[in-house]
C-alpha positions as YAML, in Angstrom:
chain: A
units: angstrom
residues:
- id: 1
  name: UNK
  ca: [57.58, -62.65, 16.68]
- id: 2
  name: UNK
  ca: [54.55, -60.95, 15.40]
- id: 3
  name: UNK
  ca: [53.46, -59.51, 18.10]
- id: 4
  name: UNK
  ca: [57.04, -57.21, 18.12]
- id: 5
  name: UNK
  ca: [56.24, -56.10, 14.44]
- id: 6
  name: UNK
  ca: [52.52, -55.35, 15.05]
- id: 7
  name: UNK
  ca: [53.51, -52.49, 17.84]
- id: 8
  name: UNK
  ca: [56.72, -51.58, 15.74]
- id: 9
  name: UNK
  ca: [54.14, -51.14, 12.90]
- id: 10
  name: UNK
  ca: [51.82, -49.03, 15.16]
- id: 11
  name: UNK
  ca: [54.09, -46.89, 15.17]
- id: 12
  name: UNK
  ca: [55.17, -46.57, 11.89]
- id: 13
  name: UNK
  ca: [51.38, -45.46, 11.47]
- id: 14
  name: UNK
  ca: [51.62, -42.47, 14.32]
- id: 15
  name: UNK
  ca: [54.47, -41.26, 12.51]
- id: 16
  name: UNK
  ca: [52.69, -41.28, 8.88]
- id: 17
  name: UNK
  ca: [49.32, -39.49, 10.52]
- id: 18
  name: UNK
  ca: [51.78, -37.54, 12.47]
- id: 19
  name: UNK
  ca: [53.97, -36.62, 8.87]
- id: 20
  name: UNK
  ca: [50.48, -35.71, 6.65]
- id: 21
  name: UNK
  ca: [48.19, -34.38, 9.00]
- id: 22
  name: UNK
  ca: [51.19, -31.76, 10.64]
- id: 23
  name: UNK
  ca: [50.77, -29.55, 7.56]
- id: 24
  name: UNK
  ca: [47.08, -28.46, 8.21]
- id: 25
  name: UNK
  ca: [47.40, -28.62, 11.83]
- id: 26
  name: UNK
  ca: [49.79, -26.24, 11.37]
- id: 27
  name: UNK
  ca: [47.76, -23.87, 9.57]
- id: 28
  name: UNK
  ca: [44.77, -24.48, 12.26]
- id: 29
  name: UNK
  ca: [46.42, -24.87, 15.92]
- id: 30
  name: UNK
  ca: [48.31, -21.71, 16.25]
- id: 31
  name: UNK
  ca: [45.23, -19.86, 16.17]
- id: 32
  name: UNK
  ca: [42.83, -21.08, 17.67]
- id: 33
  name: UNK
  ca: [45.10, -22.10, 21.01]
- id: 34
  name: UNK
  ca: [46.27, -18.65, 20.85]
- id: 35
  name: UNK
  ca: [41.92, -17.45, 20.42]
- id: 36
  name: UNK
  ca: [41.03, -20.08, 23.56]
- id: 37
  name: UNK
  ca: [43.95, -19.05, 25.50]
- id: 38
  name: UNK
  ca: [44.53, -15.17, 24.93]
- id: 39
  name: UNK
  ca: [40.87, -13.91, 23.55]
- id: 40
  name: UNK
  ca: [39.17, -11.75, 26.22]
- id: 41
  name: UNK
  ca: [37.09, -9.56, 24.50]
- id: 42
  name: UNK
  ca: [39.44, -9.24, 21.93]
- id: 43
  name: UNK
  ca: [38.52, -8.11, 18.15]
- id: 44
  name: UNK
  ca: [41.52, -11.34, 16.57]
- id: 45
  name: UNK
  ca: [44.41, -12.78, 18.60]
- id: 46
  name: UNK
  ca: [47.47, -12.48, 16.02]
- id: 47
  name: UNK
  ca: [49.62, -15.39, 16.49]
- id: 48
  name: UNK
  ca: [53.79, -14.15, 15.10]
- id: 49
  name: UNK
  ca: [55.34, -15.85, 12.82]
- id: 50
  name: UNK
  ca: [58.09, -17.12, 14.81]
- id: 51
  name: UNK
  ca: [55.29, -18.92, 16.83]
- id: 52
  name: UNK
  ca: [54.56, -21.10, 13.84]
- id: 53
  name: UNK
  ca: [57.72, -21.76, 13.58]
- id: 54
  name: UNK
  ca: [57.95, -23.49, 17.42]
- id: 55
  name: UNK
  ca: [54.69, -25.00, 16.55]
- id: 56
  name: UNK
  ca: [56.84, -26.51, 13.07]
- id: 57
  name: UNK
  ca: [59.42, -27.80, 15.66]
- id: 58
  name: UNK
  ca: [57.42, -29.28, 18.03]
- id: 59
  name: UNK
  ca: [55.27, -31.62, 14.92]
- id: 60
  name: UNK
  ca: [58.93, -32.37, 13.95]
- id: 61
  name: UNK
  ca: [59.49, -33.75, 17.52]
- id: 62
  name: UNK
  ca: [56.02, -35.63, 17.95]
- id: 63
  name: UNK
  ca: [57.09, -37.42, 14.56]
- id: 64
  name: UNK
  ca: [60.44, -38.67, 15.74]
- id: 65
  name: UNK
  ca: [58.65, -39.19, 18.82]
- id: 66
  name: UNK
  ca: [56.77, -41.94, 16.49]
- id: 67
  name: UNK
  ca: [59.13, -42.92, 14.29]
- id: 68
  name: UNK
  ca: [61.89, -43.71, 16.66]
- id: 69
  name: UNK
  ca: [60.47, -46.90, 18.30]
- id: 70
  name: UNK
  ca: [60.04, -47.77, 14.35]
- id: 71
  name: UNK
  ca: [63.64, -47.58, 13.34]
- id: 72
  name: UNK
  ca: [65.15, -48.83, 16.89]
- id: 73
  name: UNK
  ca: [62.84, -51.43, 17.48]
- id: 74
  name: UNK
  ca: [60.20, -51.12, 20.58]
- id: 75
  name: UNK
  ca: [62.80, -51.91, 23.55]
- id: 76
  name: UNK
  ca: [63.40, -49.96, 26.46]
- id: 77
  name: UNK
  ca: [66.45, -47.19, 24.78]
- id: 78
  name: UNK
  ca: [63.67, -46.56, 21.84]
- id: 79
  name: UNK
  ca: [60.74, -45.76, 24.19]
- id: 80
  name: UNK
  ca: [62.45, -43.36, 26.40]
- id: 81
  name: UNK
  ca: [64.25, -41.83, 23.33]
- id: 82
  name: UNK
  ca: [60.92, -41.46, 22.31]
- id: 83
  name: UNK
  ca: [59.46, -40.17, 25.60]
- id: 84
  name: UNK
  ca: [62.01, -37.24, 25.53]
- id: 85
  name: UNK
  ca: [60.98, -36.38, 22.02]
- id: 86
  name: UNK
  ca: [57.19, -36.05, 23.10]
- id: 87
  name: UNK
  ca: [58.35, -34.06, 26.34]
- id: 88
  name: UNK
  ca: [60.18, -31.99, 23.31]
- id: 89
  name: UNK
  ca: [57.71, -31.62, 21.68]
- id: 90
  name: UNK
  ca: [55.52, -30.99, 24.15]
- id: 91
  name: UNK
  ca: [57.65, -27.79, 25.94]
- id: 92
  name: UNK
  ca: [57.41, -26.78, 22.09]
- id: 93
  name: UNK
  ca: [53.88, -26.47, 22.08]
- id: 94
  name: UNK
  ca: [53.57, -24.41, 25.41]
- id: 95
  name: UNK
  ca: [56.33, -22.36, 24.31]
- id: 96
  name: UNK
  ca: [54.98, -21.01, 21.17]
- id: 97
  name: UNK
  ca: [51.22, -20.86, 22.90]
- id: 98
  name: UNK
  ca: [52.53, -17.95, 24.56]
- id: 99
  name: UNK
  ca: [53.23, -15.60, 22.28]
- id: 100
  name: UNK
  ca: [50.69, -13.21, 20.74]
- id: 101
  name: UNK
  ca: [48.50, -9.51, 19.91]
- id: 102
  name: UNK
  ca: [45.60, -9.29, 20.85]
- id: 103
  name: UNK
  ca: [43.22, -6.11, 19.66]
- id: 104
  name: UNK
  ca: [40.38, -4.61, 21.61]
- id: 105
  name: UNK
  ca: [37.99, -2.41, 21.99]
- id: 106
  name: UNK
  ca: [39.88, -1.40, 25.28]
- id: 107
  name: UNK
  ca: [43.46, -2.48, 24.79]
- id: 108
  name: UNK
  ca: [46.31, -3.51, 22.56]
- id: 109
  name: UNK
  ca: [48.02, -6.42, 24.85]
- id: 110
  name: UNK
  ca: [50.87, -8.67, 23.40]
- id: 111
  name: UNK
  ca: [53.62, -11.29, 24.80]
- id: 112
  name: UNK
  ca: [56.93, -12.06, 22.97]
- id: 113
  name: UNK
  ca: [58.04, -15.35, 22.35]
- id: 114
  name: UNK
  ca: [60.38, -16.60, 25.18]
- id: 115
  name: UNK
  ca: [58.89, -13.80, 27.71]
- id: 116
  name: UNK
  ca: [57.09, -14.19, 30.69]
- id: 117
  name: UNK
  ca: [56.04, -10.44, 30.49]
- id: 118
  name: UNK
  ca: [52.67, -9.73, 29.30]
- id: 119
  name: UNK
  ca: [52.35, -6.01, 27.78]
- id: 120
  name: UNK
  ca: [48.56, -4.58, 27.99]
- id: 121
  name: UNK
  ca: [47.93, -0.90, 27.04]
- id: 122
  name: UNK
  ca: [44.71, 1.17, 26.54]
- id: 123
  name: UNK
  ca: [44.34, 2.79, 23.44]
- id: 124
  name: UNK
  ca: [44.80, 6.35, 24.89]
- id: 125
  name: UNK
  ca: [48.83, 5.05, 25.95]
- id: 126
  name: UNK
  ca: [49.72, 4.68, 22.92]
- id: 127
  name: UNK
  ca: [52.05, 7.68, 21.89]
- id: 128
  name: UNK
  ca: [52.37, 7.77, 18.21]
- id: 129
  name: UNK
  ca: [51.15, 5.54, 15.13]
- id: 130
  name: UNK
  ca: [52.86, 5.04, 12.22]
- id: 131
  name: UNK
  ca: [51.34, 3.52, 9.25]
- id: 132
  name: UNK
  ca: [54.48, 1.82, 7.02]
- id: 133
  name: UNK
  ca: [52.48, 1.71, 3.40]
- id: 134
  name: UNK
  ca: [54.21, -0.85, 1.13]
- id: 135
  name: UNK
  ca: [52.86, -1.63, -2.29]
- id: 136
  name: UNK
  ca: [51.19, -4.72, -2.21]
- id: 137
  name: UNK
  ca: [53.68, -6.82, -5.18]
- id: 138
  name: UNK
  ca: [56.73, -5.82, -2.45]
- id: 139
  name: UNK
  ca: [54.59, -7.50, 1.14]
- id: 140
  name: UNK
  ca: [52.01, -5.94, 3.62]
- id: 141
  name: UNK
  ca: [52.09, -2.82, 4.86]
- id: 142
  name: UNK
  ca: [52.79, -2.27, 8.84]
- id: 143
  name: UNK
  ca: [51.49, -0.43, 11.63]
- id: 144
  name: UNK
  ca: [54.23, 0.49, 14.38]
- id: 145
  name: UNK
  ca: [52.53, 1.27, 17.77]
- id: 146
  name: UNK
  ca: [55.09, 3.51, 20.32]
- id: 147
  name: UNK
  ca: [53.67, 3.70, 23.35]
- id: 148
  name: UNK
  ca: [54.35, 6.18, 25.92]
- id: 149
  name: UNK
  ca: [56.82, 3.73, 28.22]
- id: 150
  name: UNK
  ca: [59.05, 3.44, 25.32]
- id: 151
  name: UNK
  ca: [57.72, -0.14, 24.16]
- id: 152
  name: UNK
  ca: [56.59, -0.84, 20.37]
- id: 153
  name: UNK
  ca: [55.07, -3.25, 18.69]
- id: 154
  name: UNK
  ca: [54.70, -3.62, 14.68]
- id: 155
  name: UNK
  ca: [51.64, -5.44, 13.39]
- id: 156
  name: UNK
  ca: [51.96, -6.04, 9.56]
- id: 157
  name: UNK
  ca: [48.70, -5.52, 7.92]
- id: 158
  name: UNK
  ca: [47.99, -9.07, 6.40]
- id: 159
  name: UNK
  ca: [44.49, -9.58, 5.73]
- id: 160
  name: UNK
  ca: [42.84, -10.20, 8.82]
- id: 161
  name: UNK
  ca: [44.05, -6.88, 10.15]
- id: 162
  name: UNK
  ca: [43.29, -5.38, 6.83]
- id: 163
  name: UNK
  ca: [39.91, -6.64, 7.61]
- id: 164
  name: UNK
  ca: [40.23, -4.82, 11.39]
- id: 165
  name: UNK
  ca: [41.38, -1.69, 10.02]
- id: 166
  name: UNK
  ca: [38.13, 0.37, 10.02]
- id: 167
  name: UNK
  ca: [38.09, -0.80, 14.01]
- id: 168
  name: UNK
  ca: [41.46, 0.38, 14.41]
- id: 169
  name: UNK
  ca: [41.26, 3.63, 12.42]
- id: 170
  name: UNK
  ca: [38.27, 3.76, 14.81]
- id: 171
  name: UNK
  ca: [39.15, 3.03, 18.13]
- id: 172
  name: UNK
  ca: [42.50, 5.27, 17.33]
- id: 173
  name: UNK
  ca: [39.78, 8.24, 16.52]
- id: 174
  name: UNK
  ca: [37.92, 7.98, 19.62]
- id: 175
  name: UNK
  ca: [41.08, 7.99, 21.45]
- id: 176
  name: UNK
  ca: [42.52, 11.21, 19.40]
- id: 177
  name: UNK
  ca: [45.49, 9.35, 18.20]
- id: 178
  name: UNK
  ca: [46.85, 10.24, 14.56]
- id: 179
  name: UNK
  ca: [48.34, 8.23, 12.30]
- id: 180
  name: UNK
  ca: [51.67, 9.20, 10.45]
- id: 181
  name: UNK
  ca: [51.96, 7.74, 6.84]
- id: 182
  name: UNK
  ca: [55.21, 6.80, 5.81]
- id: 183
  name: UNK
  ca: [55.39, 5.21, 2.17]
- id: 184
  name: UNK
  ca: [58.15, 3.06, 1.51]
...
């Protein structure tokens, strides 16, 4: 009889470690999977929001992954409940590694969450810049990239890329690209 509550108990324990550490492996994961797996020679591999948000999902899945065999007992309907959470979880994971931007000295390159498509483009395709400026008590201010296929992309100016943005000013000089303000 003890033996069934000390593995029950184990993973009552996964679930707690899974429950308090999730919040700051939350704030640390996205990135730097999305700097091993995407950074080339990039300047910062952006990781979207929505990403954090599959990354949220997926530590909700690894914790009922734990906590099932807990509540139901470790028997045979518990574990594989609690296998198809982790694969869950898992797919999760993958999932939301896959989305990014990434900002170079040569290119802008960037995948969408839920596409298989990766979009690279030099600097010199890019076909106009606009610079959204919002004041800072109303949220960050954006760039909007249009490039000349017809594809855009909007990076909001948090403050890494505020950080970036003498590189991008930059690199959008040497490639004779203007910037239109727009001030909302």
């Amino acid at each position: 009889m003890y033996k069934g509550y000390e593995a029950k108990h184990m993973f009552m324990a996964a679930a707690i470690g899974i429950l308090f550490l999730s919040p700051i492996l939350l704030l640390l994961i996205p990135s730097f999977v999305a700097n091993s797996i995407h950074h080339t020679d990039s300047w910062f591999v952006i990781v979207p929001g929505k990403s954090y948000a599959v990354y949220a999902l997926g530590f909700l899945f690894l914790f009922l992954a734990a906590l099932i065999p807990f509540l139901l007992d470790v028997r045979k309907k518990s574990i594989l409940i609690s296998v198809i959470f982790f694969l869950l979880s898992s797919t999760s994971f993958v999932i939301a590694s896959q989305a990014y931007t990434s900002l170079s000295d040569q290119s802008i390159s960037y995948n969408y969450l839920l596409s298989n498509e990766p979009y690279t483009y030099s600097w010199d395709e890019i076909d106009q810049i606009v610079y959204y400026e919002i004041p800072r008590e109303e949220g960050f201010s954006i760039y909007e990239f249009h490039f000349y296929d017809g594809n855009r992309i909007e990076i909001t100016e948090n403050g890494i890329i505020w950080g970036l943005r003498g590189q991008i000013r930059n690199r959008l000089e040497i490639a004779n690209k203007f910037v239109e303000y727009v001030v909302r």
